[in-house]
KEZAVEX-293400 format. One record per residue: residue number from 0; residue in three letters; x, z, y of N, C-alpha, C in turn. Coordinates in Angstrom, 2 decimals. Example, Ala and Ser with C-alpha at 12.3 -4.5 7.8 and 13.67 -1.06 7.14 Angstrom:
REM KEZAVEX-293400
  kolvex  mifi      n_u      n_w      n_v     ca_u     ca_w     ca_v      c_u      c_w      c_v
       0   ALA    13.19     7.80    -5.69    12.30     7.80    -4.50    13.20     7.80    -3.30
       1   SER    12.85     7.08    -2.25    13.67     7.14    -1.06    12.90     7.87     0.03
//
This chain:
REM KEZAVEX-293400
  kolvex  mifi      n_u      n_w      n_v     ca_u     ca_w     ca_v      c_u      c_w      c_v
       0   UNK   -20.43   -34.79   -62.60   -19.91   -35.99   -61.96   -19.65   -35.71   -60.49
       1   UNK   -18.09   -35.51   -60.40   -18.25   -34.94   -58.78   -16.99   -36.10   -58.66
       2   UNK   -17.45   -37.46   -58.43   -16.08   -38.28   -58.10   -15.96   -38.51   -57.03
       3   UNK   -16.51   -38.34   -55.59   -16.35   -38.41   -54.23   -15.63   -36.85   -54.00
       4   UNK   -15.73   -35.67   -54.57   -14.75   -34.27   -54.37   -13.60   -34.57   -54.54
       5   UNK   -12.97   -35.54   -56.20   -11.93   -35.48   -56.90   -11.35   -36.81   -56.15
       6   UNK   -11.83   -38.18   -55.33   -11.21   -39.18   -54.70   -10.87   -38.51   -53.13
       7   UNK   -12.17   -37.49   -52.82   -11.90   -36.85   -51.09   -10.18   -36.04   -51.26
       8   UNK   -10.07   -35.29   -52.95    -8.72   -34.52   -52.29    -7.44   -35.51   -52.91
       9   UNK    -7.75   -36.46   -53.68    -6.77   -37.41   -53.53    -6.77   -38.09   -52.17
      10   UNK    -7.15   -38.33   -51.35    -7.49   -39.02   -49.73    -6.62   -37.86   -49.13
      11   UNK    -6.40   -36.16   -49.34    -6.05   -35.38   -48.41    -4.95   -35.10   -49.20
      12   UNK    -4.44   -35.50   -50.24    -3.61   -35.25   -50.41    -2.29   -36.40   -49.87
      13   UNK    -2.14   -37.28   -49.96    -1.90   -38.66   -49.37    -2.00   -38.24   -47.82
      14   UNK    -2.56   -37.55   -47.33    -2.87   -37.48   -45.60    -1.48   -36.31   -45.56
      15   UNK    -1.36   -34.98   -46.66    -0.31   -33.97   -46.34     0.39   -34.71   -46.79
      16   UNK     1.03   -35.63   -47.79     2.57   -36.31   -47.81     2.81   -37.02   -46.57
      17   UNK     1.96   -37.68   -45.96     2.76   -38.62   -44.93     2.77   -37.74   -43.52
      18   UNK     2.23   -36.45   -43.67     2.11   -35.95   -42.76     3.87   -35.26   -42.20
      19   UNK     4.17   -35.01   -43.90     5.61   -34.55   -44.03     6.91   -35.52   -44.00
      20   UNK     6.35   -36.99   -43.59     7.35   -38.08   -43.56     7.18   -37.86   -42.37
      21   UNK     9.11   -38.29   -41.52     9.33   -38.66   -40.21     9.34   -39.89   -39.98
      22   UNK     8.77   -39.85   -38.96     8.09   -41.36   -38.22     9.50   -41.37   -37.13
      23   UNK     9.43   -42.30   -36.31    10.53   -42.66   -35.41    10.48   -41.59   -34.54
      24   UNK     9.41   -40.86   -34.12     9.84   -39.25   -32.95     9.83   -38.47   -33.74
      25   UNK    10.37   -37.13   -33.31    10.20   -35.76   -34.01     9.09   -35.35   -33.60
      26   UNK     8.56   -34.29   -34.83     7.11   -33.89   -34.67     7.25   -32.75   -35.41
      27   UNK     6.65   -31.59   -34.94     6.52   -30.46   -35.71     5.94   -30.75   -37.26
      28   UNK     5.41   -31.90   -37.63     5.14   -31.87   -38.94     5.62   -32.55   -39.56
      29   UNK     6.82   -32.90   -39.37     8.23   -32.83   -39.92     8.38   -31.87   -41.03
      30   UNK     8.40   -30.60   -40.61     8.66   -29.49   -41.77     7.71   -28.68   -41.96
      31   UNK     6.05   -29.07   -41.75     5.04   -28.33   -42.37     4.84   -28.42   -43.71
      32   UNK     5.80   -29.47   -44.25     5.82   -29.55   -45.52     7.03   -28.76   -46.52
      33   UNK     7.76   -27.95   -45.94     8.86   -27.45   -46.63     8.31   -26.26   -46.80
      34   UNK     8.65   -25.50   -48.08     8.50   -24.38   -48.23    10.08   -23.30   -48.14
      35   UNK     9.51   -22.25   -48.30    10.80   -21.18   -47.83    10.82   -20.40   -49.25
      36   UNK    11.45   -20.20   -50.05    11.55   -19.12   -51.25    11.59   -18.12   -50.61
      37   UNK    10.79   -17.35   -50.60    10.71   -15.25   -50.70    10.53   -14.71   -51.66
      38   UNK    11.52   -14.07   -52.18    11.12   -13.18   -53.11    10.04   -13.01   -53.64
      39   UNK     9.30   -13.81   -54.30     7.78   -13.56   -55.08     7.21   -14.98   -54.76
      40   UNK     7.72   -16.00   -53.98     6.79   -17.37   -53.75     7.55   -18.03   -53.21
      41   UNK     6.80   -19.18   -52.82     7.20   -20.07   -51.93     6.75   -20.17   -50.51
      42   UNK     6.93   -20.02   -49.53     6.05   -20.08   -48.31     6.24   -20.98   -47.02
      43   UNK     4.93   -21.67   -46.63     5.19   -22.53   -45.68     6.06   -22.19   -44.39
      44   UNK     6.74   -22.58   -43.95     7.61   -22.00   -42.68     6.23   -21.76   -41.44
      45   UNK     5.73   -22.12   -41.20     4.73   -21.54   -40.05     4.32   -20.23   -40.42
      46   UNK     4.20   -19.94   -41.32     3.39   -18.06   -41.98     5.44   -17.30   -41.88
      47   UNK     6.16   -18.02   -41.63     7.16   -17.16   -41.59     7.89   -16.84   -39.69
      48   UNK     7.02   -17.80   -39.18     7.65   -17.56   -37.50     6.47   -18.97   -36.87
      49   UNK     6.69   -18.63   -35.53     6.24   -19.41   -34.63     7.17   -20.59   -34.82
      50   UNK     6.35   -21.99   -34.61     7.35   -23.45   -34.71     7.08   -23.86   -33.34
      51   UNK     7.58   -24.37   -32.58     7.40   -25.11   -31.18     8.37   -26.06   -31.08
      52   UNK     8.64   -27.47   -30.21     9.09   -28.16   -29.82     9.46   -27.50   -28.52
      53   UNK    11.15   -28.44   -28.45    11.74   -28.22   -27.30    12.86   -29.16   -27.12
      54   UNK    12.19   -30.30   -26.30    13.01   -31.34   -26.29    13.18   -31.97   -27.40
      55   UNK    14.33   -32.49   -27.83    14.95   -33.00   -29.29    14.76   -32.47   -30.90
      56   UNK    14.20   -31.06   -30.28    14.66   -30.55   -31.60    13.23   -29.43   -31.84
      57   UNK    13.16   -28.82   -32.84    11.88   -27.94   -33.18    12.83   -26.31   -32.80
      58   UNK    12.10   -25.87   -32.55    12.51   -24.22   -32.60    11.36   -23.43   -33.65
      59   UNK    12.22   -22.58   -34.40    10.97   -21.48   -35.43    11.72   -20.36   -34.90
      60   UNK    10.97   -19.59   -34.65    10.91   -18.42   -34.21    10.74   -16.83   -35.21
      61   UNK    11.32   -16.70   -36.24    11.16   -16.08   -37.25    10.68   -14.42   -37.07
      62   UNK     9.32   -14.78   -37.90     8.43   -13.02   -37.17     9.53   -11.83   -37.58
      63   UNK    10.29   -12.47   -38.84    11.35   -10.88   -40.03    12.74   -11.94   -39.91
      64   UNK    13.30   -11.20   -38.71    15.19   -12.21   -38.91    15.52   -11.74   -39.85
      65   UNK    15.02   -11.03   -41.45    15.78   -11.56   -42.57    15.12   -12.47   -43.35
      66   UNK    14.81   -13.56   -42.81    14.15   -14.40   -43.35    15.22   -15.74   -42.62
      67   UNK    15.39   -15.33   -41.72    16.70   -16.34   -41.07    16.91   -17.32   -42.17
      68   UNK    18.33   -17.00   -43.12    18.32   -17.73   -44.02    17.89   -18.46   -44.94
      69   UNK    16.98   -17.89   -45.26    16.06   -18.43   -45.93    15.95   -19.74   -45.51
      70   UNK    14.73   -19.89   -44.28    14.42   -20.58   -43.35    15.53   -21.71   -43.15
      71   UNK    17.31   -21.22   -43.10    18.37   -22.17   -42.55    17.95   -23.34   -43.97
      72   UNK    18.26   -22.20   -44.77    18.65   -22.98   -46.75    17.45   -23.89   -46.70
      73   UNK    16.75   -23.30   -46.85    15.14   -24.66   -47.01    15.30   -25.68   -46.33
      74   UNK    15.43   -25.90   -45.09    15.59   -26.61   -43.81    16.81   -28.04   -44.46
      75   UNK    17.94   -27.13   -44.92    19.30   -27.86   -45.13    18.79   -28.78   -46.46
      76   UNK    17.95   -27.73   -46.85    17.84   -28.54   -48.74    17.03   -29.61   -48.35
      77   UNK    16.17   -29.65   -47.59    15.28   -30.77   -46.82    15.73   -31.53   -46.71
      78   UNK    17.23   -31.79   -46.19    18.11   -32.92   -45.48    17.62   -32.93   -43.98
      79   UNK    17.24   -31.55   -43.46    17.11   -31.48   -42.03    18.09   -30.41   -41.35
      80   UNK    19.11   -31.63   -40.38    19.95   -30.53   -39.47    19.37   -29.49   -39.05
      81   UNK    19.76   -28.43   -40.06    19.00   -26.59   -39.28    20.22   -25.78   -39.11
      82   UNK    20.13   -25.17   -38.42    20.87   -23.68   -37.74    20.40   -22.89   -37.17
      83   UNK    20.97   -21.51   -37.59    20.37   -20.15   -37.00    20.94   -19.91   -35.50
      84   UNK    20.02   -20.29   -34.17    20.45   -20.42   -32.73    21.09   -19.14   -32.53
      85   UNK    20.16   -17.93   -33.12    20.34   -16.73   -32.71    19.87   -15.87   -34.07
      86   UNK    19.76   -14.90   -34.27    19.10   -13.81   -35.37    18.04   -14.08   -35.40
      87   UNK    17.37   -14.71   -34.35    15.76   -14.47   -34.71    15.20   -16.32   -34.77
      88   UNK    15.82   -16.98   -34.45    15.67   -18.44   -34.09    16.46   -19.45   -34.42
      89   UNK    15.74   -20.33   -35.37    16.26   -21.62   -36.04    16.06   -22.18   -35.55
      90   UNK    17.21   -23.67   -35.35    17.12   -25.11   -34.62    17.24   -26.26   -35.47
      91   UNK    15.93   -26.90   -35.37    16.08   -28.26   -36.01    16.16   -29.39   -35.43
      92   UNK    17.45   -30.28   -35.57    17.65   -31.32   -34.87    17.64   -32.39   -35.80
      93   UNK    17.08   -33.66   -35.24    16.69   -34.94   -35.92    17.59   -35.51   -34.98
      94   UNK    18.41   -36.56   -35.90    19.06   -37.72   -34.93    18.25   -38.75   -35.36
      95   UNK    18.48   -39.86   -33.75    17.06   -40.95   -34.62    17.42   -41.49   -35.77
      96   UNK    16.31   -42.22   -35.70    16.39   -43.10   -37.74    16.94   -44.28   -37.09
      97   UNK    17.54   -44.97   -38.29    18.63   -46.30   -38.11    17.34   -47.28   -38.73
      98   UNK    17.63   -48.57   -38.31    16.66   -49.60   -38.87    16.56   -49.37   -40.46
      99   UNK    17.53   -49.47   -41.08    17.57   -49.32   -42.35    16.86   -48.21   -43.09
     100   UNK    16.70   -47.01   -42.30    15.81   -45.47   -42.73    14.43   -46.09   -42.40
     101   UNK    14.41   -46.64   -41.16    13.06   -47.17   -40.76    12.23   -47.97   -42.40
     102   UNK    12.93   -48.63   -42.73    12.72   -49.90   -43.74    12.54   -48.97   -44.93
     103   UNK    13.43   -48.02   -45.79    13.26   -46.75   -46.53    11.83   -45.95   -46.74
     104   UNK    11.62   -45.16   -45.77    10.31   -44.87   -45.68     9.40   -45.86   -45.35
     105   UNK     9.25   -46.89   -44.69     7.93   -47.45   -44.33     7.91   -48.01   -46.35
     106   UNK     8.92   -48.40   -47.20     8.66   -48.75   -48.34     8.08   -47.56   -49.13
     107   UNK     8.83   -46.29   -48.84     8.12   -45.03   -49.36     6.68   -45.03   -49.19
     108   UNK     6.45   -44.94   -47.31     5.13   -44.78   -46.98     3.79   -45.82   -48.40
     109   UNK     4.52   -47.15   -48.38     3.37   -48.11   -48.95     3.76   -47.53   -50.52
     110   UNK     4.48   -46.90   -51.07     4.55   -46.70   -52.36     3.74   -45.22   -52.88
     111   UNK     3.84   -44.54   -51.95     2.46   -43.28   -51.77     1.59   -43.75   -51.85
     112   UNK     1.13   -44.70   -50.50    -0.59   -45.28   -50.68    -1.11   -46.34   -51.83
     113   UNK     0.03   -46.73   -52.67    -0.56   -47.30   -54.03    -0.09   -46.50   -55.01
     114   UNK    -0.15   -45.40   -54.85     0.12   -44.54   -55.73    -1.41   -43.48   -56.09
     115   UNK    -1.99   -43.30   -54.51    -3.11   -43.17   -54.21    -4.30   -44.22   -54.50
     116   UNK    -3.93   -44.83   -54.76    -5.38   -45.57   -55.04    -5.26   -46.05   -56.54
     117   UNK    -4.02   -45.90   -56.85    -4.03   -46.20   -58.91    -4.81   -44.84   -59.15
     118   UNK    -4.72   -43.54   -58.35    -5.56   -42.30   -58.64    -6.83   -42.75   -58.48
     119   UNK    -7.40   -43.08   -57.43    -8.39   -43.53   -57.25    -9.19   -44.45   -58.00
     120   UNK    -8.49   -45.40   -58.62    -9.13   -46.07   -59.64    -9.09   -45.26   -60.52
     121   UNK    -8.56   -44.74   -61.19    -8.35   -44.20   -62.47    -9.57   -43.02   -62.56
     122   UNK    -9.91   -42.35   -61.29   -11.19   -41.42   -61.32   -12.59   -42.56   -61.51
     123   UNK   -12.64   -43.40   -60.68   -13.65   -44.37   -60.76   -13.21   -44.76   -62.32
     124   UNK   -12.95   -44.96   -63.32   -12.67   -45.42   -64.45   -13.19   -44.14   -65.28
     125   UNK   -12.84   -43.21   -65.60   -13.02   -42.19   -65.75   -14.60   -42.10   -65.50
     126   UNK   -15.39   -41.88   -64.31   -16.72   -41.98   -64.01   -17.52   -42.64   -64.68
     127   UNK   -16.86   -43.78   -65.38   -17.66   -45.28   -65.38   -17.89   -44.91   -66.98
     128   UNK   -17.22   -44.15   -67.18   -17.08   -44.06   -68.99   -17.94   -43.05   -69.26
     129   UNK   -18.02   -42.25   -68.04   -18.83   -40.87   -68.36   -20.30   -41.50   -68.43
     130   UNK   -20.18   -42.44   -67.29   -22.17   -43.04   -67.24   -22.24   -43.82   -68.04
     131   UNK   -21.45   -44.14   -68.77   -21.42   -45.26   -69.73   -21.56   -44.55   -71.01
     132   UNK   -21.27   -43.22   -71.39   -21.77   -42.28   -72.28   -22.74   -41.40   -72.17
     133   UNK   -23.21   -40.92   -70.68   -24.25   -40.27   -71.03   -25.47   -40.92   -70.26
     134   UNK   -25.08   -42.52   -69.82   -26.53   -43.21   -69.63   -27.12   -42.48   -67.88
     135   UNK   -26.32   -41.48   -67.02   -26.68   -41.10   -66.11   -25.47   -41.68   -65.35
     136   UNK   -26.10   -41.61   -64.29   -25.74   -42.02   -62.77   -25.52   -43.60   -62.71
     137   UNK   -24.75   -43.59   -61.46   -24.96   -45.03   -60.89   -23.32   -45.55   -60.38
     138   UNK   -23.89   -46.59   -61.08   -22.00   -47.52   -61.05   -21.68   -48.02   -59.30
     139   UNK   -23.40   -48.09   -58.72   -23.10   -48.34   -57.43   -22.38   -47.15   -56.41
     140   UNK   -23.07   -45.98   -56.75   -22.33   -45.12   -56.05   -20.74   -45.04   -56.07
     141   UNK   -20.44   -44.68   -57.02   -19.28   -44.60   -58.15   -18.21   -45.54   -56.99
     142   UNK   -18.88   -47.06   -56.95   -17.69   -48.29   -56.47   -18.13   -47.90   -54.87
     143   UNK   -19.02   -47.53   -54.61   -19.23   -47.04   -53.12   -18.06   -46.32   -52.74
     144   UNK   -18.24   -44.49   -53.06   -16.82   -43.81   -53.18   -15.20   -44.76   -53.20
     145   UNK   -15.51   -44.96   -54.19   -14.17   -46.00   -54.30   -13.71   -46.66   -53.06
     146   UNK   -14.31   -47.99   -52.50   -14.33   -48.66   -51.42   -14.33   -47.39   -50.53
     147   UNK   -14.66   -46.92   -49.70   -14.53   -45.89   -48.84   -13.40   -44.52   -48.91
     148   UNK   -12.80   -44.51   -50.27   -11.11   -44.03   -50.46   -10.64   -45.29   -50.49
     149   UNK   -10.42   -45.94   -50.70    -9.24   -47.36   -50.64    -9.45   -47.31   -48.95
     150   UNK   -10.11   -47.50   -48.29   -10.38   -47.88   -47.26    -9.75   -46.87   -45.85
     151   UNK   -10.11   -45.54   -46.64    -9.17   -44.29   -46.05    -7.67   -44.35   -46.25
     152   UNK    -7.67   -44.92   -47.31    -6.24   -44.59   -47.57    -5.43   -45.76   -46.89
     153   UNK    -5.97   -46.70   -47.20    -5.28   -48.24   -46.31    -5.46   -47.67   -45.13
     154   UNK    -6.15   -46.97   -44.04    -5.91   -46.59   -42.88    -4.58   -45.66   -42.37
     155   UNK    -4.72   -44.54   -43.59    -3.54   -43.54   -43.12    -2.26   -44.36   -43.52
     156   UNK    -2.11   -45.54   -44.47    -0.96   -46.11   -44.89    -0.53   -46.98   -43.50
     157   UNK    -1.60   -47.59   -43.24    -1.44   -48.53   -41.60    -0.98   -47.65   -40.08
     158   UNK    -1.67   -46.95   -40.56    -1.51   -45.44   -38.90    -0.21   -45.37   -39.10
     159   UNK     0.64   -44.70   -40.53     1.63   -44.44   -40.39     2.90   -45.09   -40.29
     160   UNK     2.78   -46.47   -40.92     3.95   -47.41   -40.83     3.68   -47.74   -39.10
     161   UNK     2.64   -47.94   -38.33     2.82   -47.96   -36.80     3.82   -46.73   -36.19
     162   UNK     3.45   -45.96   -36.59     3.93   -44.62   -36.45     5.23   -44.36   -36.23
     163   UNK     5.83   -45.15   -37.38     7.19   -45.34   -38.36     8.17   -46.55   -37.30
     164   UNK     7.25   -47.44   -36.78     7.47   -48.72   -36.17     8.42   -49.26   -36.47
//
């Protein structure tokens, strides 16, 4: 019975999706969520170059310029303006969000965080059947966990629609 492990990485998982939604500024974690195809995987763009902000836009700094492309293609498939500045350096530019994108994701954002907590019940359900068959543990803990992921998760859902503004 490990239902505070299996509700903690539903809680972190919900924390990396919205981490990968754009809020009204640009933020390098914008595209910590895209992966890059290499030959043999998929790989996060930070293990493929340095990312930094500069002004408007992100700069990656690619450790192997034949990875350039790569890096452009992922970026584009994203639906994020990318271009190769130079051989060794991609530019990502965000134009702002229109009210209407605003309204888009903040509906996305709340459709993640009840998406997250139907998980969340469904482990607490799951639990309840297990103590309910083998006569061990405690239903209080169990709804404890619970309340304290709902409670996480209604936070990162609230942080981020502010965020989103």
């Amino acid at each position: 019975m490990n239902e505070k492990a299996s509700m903690d990485r539903a809680v972190r998982h919900l924390a990396d999706q919205l981490r990968g939604i754009r809020s009204g500024t640009i933020s390098i974690g914008l595209i910590d969520t895209v992966r890059v195809p290499i030959p043999g995987n998929l790989v996060p763009i930070n293990r493929l170059g340095t990312v930094r902000m500069q002004g408007d836009r992100i700069l990656i700094s690619a450790f192997d310029r034949a990875n350039v492309p790569a890096i452009v293609k992922a970026l584009v498939d994203a639906r994020l303006g990318a271009y190769a500045l130079d051989p060794t350096t991609v530019s990502v530019s965000v134009p702002p969000m229109s009210l209407e994108q605003r309204g888009e994701i903040a509906r996305h954002v709340k459709k993640l965080g009840e998406e997250a907590k139907v998980a969340i019940r469904s482990i607490r359900q799951q639990t309840r059947k297990q103590i309910e068959a083998t006569g061990r543990g405690s239903r209080n803990r169990v709804q404890e966990a619970t309340d304290a992921a709902v409670a996480e998760i209604e936070r990162l859902v609230k942080a981020k629609l502010q965020e989103i503004g």
